[in-house]
C-alpha positions as CSV (number, residue, x, y, z in Angstrom):
1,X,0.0,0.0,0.0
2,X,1.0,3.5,-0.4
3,X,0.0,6.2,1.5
4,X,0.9,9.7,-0.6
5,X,0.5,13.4,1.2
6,X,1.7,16.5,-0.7
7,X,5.0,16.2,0.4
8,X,6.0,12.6,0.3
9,X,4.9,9.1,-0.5
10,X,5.5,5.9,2.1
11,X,5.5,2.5,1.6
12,X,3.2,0.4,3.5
13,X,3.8,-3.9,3.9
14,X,1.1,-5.4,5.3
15,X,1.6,-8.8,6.7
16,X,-0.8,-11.9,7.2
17,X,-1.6,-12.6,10.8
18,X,-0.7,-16.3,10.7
19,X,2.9,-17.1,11.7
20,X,3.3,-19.5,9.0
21,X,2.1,-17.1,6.1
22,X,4.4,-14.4,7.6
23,X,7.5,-16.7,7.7
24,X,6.7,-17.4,4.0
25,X,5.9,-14.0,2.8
26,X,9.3,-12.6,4.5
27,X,11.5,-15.8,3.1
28,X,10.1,-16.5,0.5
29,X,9.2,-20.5,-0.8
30,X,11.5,-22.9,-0.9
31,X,12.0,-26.5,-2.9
32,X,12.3,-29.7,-0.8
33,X,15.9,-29.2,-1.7
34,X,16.2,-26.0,0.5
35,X,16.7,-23.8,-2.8
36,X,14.7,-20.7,-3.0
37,X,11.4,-20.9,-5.0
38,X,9.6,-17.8,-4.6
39,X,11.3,-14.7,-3.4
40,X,10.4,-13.3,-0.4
41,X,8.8,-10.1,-0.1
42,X,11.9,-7.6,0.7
43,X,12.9,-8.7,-3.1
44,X,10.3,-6.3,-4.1
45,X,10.9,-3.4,-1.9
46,X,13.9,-1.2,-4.2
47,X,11.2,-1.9,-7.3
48,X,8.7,-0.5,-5.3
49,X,10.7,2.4,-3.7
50,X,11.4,4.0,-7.0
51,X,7.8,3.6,-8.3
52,X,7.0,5.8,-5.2
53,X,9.9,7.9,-6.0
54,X,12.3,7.6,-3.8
55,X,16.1,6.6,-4.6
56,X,17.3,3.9,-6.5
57,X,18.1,1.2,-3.6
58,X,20.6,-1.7,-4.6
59,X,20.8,-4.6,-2.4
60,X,23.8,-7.1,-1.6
61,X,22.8,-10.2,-3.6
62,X,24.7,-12.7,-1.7
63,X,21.7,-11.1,0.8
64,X,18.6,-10.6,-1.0
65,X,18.6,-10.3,-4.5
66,X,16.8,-7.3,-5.6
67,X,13.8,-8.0,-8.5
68,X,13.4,-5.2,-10.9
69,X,11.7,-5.3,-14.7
70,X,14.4,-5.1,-17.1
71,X,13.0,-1.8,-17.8
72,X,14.1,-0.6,-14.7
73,X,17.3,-2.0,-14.2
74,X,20.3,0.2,-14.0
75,X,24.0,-0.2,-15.6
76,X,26.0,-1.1,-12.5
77,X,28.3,1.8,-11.6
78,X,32.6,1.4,-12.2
């Protein structure tokens, strides 16, 4: 969700109210082999950041690997 007022925009992550669903949405889904599936939420926060505006946030892979549509993907900086 986004909540806008004139002078800035926030971001807004609801979570579900079951412990399970949270674990999930945070961590994402993984295989029976322990490999990750389905990101988990945070993957999305930088992409949504900058629809909102903000600055362009870049993540630590080896952490969370940051999703972004090719159209928004920026040349890595030197």
């Amino acid at each position: 969700m986004i909540r806008e007022t004139a002078d800035h925009a926030a971001l807004i992550i609801n979570l579900p109210s079951q412990p399970k669903s949270i674990k999930e949405t945070l961590e994402g889904l993984k295989d029976a082999d322990g490999k990750q599936k389905v990101p988990g939420i945070f993957a999305t926060v930088p992409y949504c950041i900058d629809l909102i505006g903000g600055p362009y946030v870049e993540t630590r892979p080896e952490v969370v690997a940051a999703f972004r549509p090719k159209s928004a993907l920026r040349p890595p900086k030197n």
